[in-house]
Every structure is written in structure tokens, then in C-alpha cells.
C-alpha positions as CSV (number, residue, x, y, z in Angstrom):
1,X,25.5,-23.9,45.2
2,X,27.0,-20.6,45.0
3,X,26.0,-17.5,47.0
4,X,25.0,-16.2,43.6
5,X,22.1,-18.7,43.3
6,X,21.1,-18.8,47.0
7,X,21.2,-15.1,47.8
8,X,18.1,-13.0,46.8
9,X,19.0,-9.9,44.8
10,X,17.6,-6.6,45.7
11,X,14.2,-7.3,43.8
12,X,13.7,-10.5,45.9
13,X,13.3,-12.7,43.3
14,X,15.9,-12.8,40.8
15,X,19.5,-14.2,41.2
16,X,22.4,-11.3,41.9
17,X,24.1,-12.5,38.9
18,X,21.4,-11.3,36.5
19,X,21.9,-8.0,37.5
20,X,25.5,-8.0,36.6
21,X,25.1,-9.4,33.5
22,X,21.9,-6.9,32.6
23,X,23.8,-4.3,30.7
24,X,25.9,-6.5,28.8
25,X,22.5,-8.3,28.0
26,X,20.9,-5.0,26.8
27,X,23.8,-4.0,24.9
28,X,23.7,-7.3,22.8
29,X,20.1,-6.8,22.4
30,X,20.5,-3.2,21.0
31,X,23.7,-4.1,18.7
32,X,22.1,-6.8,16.9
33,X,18.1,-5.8,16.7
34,X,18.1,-4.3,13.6
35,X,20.0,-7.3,12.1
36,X,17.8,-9.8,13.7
37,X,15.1,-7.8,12.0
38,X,15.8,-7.6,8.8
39,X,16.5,-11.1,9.2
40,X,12.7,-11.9,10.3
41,X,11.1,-9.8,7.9
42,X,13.7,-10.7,4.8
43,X,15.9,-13.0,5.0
44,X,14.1,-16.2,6.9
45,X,10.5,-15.6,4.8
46,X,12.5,-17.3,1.6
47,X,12.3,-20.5,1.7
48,X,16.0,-20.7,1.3
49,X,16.7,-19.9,4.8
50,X,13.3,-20.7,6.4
51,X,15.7,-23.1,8.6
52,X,17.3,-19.8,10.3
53,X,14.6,-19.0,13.1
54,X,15.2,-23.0,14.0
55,X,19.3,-23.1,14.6
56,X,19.0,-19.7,16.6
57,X,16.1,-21.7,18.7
58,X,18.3,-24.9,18.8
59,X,21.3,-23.0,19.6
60,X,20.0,-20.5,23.2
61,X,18.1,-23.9,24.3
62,X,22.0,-26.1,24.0
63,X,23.3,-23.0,26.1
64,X,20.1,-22.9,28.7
65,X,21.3,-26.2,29.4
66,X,24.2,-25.1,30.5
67,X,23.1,-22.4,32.4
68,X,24.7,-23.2,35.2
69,X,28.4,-22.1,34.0
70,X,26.6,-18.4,34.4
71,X,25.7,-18.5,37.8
72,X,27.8,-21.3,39.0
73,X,31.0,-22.0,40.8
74,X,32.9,-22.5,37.1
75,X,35.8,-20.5,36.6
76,X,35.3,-17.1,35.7
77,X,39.3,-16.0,35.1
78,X,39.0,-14.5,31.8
79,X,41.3,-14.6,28.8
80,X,42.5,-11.8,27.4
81,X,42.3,-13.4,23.5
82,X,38.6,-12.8,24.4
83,X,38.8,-8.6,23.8
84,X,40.5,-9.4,20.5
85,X,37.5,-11.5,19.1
86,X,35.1,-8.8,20.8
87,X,36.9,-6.0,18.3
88,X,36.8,-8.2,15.6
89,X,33.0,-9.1,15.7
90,X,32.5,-5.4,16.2
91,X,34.6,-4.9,13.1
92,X,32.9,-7.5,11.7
93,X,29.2,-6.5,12.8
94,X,29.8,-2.5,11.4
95,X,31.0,-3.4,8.4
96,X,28.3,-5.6,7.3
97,X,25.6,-3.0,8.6
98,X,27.5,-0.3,6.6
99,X,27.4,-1.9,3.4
100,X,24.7,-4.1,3.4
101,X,26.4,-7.6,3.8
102,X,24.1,-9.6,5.8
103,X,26.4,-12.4,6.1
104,X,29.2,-10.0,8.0
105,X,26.6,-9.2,9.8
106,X,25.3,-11.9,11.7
107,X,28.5,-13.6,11.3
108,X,30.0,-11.5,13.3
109,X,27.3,-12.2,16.6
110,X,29.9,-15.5,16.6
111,X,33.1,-13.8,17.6
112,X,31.5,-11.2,19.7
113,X,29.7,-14.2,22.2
114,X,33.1,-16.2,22.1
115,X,34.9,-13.0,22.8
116,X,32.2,-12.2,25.7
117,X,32.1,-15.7,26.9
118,X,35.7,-15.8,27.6
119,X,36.6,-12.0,29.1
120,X,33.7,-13.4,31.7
121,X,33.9,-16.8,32.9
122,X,37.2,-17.8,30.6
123,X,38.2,-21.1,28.4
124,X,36.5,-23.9,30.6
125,X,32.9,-22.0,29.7
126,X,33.9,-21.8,26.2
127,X,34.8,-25.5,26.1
128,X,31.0,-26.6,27.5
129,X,29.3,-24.1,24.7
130,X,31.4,-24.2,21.8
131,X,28.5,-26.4,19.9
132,X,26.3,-23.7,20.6
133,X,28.2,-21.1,19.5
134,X,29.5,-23.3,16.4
135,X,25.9,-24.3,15.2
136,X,25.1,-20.2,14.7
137,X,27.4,-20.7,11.2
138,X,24.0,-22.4,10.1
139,X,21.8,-19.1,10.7
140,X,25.0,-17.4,8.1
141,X,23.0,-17.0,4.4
142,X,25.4,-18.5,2.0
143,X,27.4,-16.3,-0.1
144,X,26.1,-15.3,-3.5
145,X,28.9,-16.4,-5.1
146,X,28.9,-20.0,-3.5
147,X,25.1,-19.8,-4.4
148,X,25.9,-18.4,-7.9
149,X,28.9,-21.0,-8.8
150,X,26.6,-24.1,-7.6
151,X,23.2,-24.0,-7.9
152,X,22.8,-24.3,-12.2
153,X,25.6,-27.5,-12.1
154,X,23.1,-28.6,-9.2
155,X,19.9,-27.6,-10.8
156,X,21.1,-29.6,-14.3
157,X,22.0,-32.7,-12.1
158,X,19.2,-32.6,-10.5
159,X,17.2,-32.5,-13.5
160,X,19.5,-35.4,-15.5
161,X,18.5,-37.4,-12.8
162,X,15.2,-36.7,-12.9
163,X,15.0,-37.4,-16.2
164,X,16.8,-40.8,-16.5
165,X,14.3,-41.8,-13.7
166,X,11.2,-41.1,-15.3
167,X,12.5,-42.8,-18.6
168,X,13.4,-45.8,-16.7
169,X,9.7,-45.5,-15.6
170,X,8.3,-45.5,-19.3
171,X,7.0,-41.9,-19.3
172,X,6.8,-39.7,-22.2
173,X,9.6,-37.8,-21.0
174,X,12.5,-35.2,-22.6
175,X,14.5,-32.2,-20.7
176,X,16.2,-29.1,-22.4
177,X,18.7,-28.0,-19.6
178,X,16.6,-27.4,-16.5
179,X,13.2,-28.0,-18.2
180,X,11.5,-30.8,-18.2
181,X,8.5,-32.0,-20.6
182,X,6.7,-34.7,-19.8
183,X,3.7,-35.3,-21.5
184,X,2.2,-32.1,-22.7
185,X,3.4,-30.5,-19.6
186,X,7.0,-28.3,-19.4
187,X,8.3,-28.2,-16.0
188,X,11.1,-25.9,-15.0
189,X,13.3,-27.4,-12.2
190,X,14.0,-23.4,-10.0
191,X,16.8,-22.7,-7.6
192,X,14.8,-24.1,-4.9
193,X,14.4,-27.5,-6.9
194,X,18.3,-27.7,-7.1
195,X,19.0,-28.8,-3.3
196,X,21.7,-26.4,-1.8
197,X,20.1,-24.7,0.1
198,X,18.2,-27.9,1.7
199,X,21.9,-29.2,1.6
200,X,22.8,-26.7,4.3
201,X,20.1,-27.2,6.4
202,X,20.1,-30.9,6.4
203,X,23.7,-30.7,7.3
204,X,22.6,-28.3,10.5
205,X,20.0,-31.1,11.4
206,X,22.9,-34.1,10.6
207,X,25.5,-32.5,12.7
208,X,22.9,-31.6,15.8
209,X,22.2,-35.4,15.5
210,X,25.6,-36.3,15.6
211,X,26.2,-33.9,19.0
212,X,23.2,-35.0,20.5
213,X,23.5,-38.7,19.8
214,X,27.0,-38.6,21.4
215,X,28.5,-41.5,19.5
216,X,31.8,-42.6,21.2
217,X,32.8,-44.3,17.7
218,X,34.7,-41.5,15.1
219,X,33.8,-44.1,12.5
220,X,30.0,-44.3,13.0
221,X,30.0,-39.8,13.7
222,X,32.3,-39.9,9.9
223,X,29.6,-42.0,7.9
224,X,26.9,-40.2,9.6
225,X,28.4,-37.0,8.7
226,X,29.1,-38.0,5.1
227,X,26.0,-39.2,4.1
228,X,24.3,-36.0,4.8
229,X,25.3,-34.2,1.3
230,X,24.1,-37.6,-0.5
231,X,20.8,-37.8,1.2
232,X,19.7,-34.5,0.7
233,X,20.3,-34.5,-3.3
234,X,18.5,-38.2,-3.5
235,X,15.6,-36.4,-1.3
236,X,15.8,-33.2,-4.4
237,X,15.5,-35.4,-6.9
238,X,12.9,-37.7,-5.7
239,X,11.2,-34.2,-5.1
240,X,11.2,-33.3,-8.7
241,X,10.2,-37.1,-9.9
242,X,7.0,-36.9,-7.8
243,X,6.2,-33.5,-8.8
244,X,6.5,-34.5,-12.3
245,X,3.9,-37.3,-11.8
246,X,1.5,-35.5,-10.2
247,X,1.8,-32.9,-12.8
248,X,1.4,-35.6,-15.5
249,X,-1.6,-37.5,-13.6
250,X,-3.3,-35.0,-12.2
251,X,-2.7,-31.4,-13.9
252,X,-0.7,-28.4,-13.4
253,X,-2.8,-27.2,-10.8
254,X,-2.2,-30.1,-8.6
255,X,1.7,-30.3,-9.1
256,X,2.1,-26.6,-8.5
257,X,-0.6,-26.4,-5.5
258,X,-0.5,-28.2,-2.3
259,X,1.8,-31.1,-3.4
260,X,4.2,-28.5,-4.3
261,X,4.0,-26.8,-1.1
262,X,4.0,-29.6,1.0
263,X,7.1,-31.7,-1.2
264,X,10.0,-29.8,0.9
265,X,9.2,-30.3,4.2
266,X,7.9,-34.1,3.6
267,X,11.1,-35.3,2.0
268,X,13.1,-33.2,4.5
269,X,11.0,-35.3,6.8
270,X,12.2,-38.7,4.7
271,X,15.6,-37.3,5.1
272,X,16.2,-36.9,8.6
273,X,14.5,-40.1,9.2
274,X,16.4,-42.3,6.4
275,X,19.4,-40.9,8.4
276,X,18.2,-42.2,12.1
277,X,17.6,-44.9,10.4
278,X,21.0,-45.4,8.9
279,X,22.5,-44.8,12.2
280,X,20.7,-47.7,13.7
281,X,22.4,-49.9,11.0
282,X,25.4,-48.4,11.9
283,X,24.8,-49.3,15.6
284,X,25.3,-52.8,14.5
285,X,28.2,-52.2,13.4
286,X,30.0,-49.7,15.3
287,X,28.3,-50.2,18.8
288,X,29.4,-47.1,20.7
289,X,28.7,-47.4,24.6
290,X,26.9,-44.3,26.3
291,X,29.0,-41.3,27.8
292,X,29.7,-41.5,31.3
293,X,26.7,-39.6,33.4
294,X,29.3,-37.1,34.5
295,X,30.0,-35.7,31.4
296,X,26.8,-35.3,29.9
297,X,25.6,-33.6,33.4
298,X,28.8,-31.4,32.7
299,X,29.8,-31.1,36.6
300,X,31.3,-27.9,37.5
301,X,34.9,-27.8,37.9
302,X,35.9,-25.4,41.3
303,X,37.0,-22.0,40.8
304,X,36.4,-18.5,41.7
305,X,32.7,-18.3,42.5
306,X,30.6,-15.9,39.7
307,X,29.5,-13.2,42.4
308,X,33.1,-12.2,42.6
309,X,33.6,-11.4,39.2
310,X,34.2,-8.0,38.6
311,X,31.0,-5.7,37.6
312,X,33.4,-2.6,36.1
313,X,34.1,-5.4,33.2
314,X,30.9,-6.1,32.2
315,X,30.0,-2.5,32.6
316,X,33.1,-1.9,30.1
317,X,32.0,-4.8,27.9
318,X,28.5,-2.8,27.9
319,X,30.4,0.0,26.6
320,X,32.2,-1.7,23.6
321,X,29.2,-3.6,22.4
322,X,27.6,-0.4,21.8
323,X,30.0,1.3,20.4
324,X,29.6,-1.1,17.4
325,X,26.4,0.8,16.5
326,X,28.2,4.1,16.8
327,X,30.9,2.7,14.3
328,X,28.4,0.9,11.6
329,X,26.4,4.4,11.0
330,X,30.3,5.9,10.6
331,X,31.0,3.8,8.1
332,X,28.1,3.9,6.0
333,X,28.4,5.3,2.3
334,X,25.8,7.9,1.5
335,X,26.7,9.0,-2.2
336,X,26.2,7.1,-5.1
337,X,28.7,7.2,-8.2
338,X,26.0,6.5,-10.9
339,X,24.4,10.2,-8.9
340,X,27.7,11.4,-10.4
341,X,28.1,13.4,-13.4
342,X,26.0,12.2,-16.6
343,X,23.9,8.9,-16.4
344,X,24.2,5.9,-18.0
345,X,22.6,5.2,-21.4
346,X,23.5,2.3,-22.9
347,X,21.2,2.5,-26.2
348,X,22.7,5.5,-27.0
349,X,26.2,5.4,-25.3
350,X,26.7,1.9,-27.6
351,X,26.9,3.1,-31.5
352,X,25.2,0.1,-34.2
353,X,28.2,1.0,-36.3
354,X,31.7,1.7,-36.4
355,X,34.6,0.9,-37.8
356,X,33.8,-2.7,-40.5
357,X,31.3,-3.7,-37.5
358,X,27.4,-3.2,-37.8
359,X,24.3,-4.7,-36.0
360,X,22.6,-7.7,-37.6
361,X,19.1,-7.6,-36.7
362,X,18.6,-10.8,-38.1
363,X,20.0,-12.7,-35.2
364,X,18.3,-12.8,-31.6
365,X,19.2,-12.5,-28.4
366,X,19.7,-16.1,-26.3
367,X,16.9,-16.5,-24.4
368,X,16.8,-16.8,-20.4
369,X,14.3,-18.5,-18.6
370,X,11.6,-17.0,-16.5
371,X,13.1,-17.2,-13.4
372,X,16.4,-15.7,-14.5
373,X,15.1,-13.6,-16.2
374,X,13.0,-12.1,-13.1
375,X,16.3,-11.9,-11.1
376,X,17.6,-10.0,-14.1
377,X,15.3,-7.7,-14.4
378,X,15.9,-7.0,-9.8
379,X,19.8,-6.9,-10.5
380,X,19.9,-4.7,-13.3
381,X,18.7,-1.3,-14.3
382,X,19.9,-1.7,-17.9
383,X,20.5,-4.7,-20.3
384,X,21.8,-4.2,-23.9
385,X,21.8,-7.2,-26.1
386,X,23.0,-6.9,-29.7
387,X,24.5,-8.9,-32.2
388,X,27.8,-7.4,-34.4
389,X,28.8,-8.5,-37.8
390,X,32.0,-7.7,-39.9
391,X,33.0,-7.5,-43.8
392,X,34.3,-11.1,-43.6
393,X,30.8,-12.1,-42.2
394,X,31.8,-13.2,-38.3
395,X,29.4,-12.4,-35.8
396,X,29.8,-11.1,-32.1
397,X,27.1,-10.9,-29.8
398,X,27.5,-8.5,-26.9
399,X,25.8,-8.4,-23.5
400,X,26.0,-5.3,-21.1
401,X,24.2,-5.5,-17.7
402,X,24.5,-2.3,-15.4
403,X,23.1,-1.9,-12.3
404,X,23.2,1.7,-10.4
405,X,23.6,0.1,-7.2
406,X,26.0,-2.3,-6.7
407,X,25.2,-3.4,-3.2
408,X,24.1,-6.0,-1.3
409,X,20.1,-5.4,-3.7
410,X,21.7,-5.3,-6.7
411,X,24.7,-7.5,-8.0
412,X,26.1,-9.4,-10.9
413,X,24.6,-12.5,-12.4
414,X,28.5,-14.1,-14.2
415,X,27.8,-15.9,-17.2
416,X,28.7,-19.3,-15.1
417,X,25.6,-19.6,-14.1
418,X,23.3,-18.0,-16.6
419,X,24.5,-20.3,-19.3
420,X,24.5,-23.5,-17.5
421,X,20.6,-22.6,-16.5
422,X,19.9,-23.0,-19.9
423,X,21.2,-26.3,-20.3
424,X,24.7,-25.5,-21.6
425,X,28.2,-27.4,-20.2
426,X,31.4,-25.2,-19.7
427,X,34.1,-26.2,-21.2
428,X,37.9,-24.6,-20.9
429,X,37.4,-22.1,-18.3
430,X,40.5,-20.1,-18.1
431,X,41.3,-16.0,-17.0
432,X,43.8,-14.3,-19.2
433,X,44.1,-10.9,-20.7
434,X,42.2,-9.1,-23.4
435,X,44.0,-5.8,-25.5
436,X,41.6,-2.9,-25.7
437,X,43.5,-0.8,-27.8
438,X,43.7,1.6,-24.6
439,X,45.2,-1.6,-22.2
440,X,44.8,-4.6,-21.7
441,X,42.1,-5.8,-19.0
442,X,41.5,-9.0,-17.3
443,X,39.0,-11.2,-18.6
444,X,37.5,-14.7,-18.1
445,X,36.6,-17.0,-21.0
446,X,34.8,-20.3,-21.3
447,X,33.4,-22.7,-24.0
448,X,29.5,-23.1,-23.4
449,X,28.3,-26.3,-25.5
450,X,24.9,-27.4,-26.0
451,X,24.4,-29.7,-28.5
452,X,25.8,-28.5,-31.7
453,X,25.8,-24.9,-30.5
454,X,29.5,-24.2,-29.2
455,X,29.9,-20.8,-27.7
456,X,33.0,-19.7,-26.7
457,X,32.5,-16.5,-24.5
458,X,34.7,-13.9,-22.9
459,X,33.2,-11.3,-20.3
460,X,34.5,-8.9,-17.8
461,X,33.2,-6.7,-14.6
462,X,33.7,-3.5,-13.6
463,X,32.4,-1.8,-10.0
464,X,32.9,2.0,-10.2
465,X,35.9,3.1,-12.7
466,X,38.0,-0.3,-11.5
467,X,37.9,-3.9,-13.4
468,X,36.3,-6.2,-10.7
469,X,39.1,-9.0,-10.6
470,X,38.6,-12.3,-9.0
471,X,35.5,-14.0,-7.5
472,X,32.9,-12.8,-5.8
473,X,34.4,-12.1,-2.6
474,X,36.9,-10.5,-4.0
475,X,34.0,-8.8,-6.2
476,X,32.8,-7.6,-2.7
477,X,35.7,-6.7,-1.3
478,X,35.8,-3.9,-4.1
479,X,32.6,-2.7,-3.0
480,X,33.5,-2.3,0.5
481,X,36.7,-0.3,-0.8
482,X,34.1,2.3,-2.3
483,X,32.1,2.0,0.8
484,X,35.2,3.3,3.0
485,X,35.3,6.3,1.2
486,X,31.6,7.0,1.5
487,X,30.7,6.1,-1.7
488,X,28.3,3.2,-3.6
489,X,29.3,1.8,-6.6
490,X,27.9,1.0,-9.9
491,X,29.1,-1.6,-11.7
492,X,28.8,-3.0,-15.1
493,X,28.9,-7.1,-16.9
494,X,30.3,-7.0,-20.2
495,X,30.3,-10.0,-22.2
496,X,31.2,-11.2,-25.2
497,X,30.4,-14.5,-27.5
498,X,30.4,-16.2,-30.9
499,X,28.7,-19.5,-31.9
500,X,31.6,-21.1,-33.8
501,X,34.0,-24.3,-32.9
502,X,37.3,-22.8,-33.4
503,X,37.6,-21.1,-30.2
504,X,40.9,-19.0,-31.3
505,X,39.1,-17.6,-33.9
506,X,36.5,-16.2,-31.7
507,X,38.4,-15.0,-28.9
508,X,40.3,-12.8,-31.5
509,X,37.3,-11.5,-33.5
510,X,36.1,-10.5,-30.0
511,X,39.2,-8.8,-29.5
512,X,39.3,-6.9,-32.9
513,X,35.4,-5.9,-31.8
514,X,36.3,-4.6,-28.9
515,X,39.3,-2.5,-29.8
516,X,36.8,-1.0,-32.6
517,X,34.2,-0.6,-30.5
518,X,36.5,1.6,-27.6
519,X,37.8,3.3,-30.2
520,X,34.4,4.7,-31.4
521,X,33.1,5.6,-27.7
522,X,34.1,9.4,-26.5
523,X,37.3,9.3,-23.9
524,X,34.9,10.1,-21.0
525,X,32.7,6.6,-21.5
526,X,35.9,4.4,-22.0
527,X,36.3,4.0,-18.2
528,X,32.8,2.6,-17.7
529,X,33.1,-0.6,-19.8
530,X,37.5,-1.2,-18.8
531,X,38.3,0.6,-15.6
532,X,39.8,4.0,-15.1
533,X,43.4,1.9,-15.3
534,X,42.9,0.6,-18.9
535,X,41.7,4.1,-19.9
């Protein structure tokens, strides 16, 4: 052992080594607090990412077990690649507390402890922790946009299945999109019901198993691996088929109450143990002999002993960690644009009339379901929904959303997943470019079909006086743009449809409509529905 673990410190009772690394500790601790607690009083209380608290648990007990590289006669010769990933997590880390981006946020605690791990005891440390540190992607909430783009295709899968199953068992049984009826009983299969997020943390639990198994075959650690994604939408579905019949059998009450409650974490259960239990098949197979006692004891190789290291460094790495909290609080925006000049009133900014178009208040708005329309209501401070017609008798319905705040509290909802949470199939999506009259902007358009109601639909974004182009990271990328300059943006969805089958036709009534309609509005409201540029 090294002099660090057999020499008392000062205190008599703890090893010198802790005192060395103390500040840098502290420093970590004061950096990420406030993200850690948002994330326990937030983030990990949905049960979404209720698996968080359990991969940062999982990952500090994998590096207590190899505590020893701390204290121990490893080699501490740092790299200097190591300061690079400290300033990028930094980057990272005030970014994210800046502008409310979670995910930046603790994304960036990933860089910083590789960057720390190797300024201080260099590449052979990171090579013995780099599970640890690669299992914290699990803690990362998953992007909106990945949430957004896959959770109604999952939720209508989910419920097909569903469907097809309790048919096959003779049930009264017929679906509408994402609602189920069986019986005399609707139920409506929610976000949680679609499996993505239990996806995720299946693949956390699959991929520990792999690393703690230590499988010396690649071919068993593939299949293992591959079967995760499969499992956990079986394990969704079989959740919504059981729910069902208890809901049939026993009441609303029953399906909604305890079963409900206790349906996730049993048939996570079923999961994790329908994998073990496919690795034992597998074992037949692929026999995979055990890993020599050295290695998983991870002997330390000889080098410069840890006492020695120098204590200015950590002291300077003590330093840089908290200058991070100095540079988020420097980048935070303060003013918001829709605080600027005259608000926003789309009943009254919007005229019923102009040009050959009127409102026809004989048609209703589409219908969202209670749970969208919950998360509408949290995303948006104003929603117009009306319905145009011309001389020649074609119809455009138009959709505004704004929200004041377009930061991490309040985004947009696209049409690609409203519609296909109703039970509608896109068809033909494509980006192209729609005339205004006053420029052209860019625009996305799809074909929703359900049934015999074809939709084609065409809809842009705004964020501040810019057109929001791209996807959602590049959505947010905009928004940290405005952030930089100390400002928060508003931002706007403006969409357009009409229920016909000759697509060409309605993507150049909507056209006509909305050079009328731009036409009509005063210059200075132009630039809120396409961008300062096409103004």
C-alpha cells in the first residue's frame, strides 16, 4: 500500500489523500447542486425518469469499487486532453443553467469527471471507470424532440397491438387512434402507456447486466443487447392488455387504481427477468468462460504514488469548477421579447374577413384528446382555431399556438405528433417553400389520413421575429441565440390544413390564404407569423 493509505492525515483518522482532493470535491458539489435539485424535486418525480435517482446510485457504487485508483499506487500522470473536456463541460454546464436546458445541464457533469479524472490520475484511471462515467448518459432526460417524434407512432403501435390481442381473445373490442373501447369502457393508451421512456430505462438495466455479467462471447453481449428494445414494447403492450381486462372485469376504479399503479414496475420486473432468463438460454449456446480473477480485481499497475501528485492542480481545478457558476448567472437572459412593445392578441390581431376569405362557423375545430390537450393548455398562452372559406367554396382551417415564453416551460407541440395522437397516419412528409406575398418562408407539409378524412397540412414556426428552421435541436439552438443576447423568446406554430384528396389543390389554396391573409394584417404584425426576413 501506498503512504497515502498507511499514513494518518492531520485529523488522525482520515487518509492524506482526502484532503487533497476536498476542494475539488466541494467545488463539484457547489457547481452541480442546484441542478441535482431541480432534478429531485422535478425531473425524477415523473414517472418518466423515476429511473434517474437509480443510475446515479448504480454509477458512484461501480466507482467506490474502484476506489483504490484514488488513493492507490495507479498512475496519476495526467493528460492534458483532460482541461479541454473540463472547459467544455463548463461550457456545457452554464449554458444549460442559462437557458433552462436540463439535458446540457447534467450532460455536461460527464465531460467535466472525465476531464477531472484524467488532469489527476491520467488515461489508465479513465480506462477502469469509463462504465461508470458512460452509464450517467441514462440519468440525461431525453430530448423533447426525440420524445415528440416517437411517442404518438409508439403510442398507436402500442395500441394496434393491443387491440389485435384482445380481439384474438373474443372481447368486445374497437380502438379510434390511441383509444380503446372495450366493452362500455373507453380507455386512452397516455404517453406513459407508449413504452419510451421504459425503453430507456430498460436499456440502462440491459447494458448494467451485460457489464456486470462479463460475457467473454460478443455474440451472447449482441443478442443480449438487442433484445432489450423488443422486450420492453412486448412488456407495454401486455401492460395495456391487462389493464384493459381489469377495466372490463372489474370497473374503472380497479383498472385505474392499484393495478394501474402497480402495472409498471411488475412488468419492468417480468422484463429484466425474461432477459436473465434469455441469457441462460443463451449460455447454452454461447458458453463464455469467466474473466480471469486479475482483471475483475483490477490490480494496480505501478506508477507514481497519489501523495505526490501535485496539490496547486487540484487547487486550480477547484478554481475552474467554480468558475462555471460565475459563467451560467453571466449568461442568463433576463428580458423577454413578448415584454416588448404591444402584446399579442390573436382574436383581434387575426381579421374573420378579408380579401374573398371569411370564417365558416359551421365547421369545428379537430378535437385533441385530454391529455394533449392538458399539455396544450401548459405550452401555450394563446390558441386560435378557425376555419376560412372562399367564393369557390374551399375551406382552410388555421391553427396559431403562441406561447410568451419559449423556454425550456414552454415549447412547441409540431403537428407530427398531435395528429398521429388522434389516430391519424402521415403520409408524404416533405419541407419546401411557401410564397407569402412578402417572401417566401420555409415550411413543412404532410398528408394526415384517417379513414376517409385525408388532410393534407402545411405549418411553420417562428421563435422571436426569425422562422424556426429544422428540428428541434435546431429549434433550440435558436433559442439559445436569443439567450446570448440576454433576451427570451416567444415563439409562434402556425398551421395550415384542408380535408380534401388532391393534395396540390390544397397546398395552393393554403397558399392563396395566406398571401390574403398577410396582406390584410398591419406591416408591424407581419413579422410575428413569417420572421422579420420574409417581412
Amino acid at each position: 500500500m501506498s503512504n497515502a493509505l498507511t499514513n494518518p492525515s492531520p485529523a488522525g483518522r482520515l487518509p492524506a489523500m482526502t484532503f487533497t482532493w476536498l476542494p475539488v470535491l466541494l467545488s463539484l458539489l457547489a457547481l452541480f447542486f442546484t441542478t441535482y435539485k431541480d432534478l429531485a424535486l422535478y425531473t425524477w418525480t415523473q414517472d418518466a425518469h423515476a429511473h434517474g435517482p437509480m443510475i446515479l446510485a448504480m454509477s458512484l457504487y461501480l466507482a467506490w469499487q474502484r476506489r483504490d485508483i484514488f488513493a492507490s499506487g495507479q498512475s496519476a500522470q495526467p493528460h492534458m486532453a483532460g482541461w479541454f473536456l473540463v472547459a467544455l463541460g463548463l461550457l456545457m454546464f452554464a449554458l444549460g443553467r442559462a437557458h433552462e436546458v436540463i439535458i446540457l445541464a447534467i450532460a455536461a457533469q460527464i465531460p467535466v469527471l472525465t476531464g477531472l479524472l484524467l488532469i489527476t490520475r491520467g488515461v489508465t484511471a479513465l480506462r477502469a471507470l469509463w462504465f461508470p462515467l458512460l452509464f450517467l448518459v441514462f440519468m440525461i432526460p431525453l430530448p423533447g424532440f426525440i420524445v415528440d417524434g416517437a411517442t404518438g407512432p409508439l403510442k398507436l403501435y402500442v395500441s394496434e397491438v393491443a387491440e389485435q390481442v384482445l380481439y384474438l381473445l373474443q372481447y368486445p373490442v374497437a380502438r379510434t387512434g390511441v383509444t380503446i373501447t372495450i366493452g362500455n369502457y373507453q380507455l386512452l393508451v397516455a404517453d406513459a402507456c407508449s413504452g419510451l421512456h421504459s425503453m430507456f430505462s430498460l436499456s440502462a438495466v440491459g447494458l448494467l447486466y451485460v457489464h456486470l455479467m462479463k460475457h467473454r462471447s460478443w455474440t451472447r453481449n449482441g443478442i443480449l443487447i438487442a433484445s432489450i428494445l423488443p422486450i420492453a414494447f412486448a412488456a407495454n403492450c401486455v401492460r395495456v392488455v391487462v389493464l384493459a381486462l381489469i377495466t372490463y372485469h372489474h370497473g374503472e376504479a380497479a383498472g385505474q387504481g392499484l393495478a394501474h399503479d402497480l402495472a409498471s414496475p411488475t412488468l419492468f420486473t417480468l422484463a429484466v427477468l425474461f432477459m436473465a432468463g434469455l441469457d441462460g438460454l443463451l449460455g447454452l449456446l454461447f458458453p463464455s468462460a469467466p474473466v480471469p480473477a486479475a482483471r475483475k480485481a483490477g490490480a494496480a499497475r505501478p506508477g507514481l504514488p497519489a501523495a505526490e501528485a501535485s496539490k496547486l492542480r487540484y487547487f486550480a481545478l477547484s478554481l475552474v469548477l467554480l468558475s462555471g457558476i460565475g459563467l451560467s448567472y453571466a449568461m442568463t437572459p433576463t428580458q423577454k421579447m413578448s415584454e416588448i412593445g404591444p402584446k399579442i392578441d390573436l382574436e383581434t390581431m387575426l381579421p374573420k374577413q378579408f380579401g374573398e376569405w371569411t370564417t365558416d362557423e359551421t365547421v369545428a375545430p379537430l378535437r385533441t384528446d385530454p391529455e394533449t390537450a392538458q399539455m396544450l393548455d401548459r405550452l401555450y398562452n394563446q390558441i386560435l382555431s378557425r376555419t376560412y372559406v372562399d367564393r369557390q367554396g374551399r375551406r382552410v382551417m388555421l391553427l396559431i399556438a403562441y406561447g410568451g415564453d419559449q423556454s425550456e416551460s414552454m415549447q412547441v407541440h409540431k403537428p407530427e405528433v398531435c395528429y398521429p395522437s388522434l389516430g391519424f397516419k402521415l403520409h408524404q412528409e416533405s419541407h419546401g417553400s411557401l410564397d407569402t406575398g412578402f417572401g417566401a418562408v420555409p415550411v413543412k407539409r404532410m398528408v394526415a389520413v384517417q379513414g376517409r378524412r385525408i388532410e393534407p397540412v402545411t405549418y411553420w414556426m417562428t421563435i422571436g421575429d426569425k422562422i424556426a428552421e429544422g428540428g428541434g435541436g435546431a429549434w433550440k439552438l435558436e433559442q439559445i441565440k436569443y439567450g446570448l443576447t440576454g433576451k427570451i423568446p416567444d415563439g409562434l406554430l402556425f398551421r395550415l390544413s384542408s380535408i380534401t384528396g388532391d393534395a396540390a389543390a390544397a397546398y395552393a389554396a393554403q397558399q392563396e390564404f395566406t398571401q390574403a391573409l398577410i396582406k390584410a394584417l398591419p406591416e408591424k404584425d407581419r413579422a410575428r407569423f413569417i420572421g422579420r426576413s420574409g417581412a
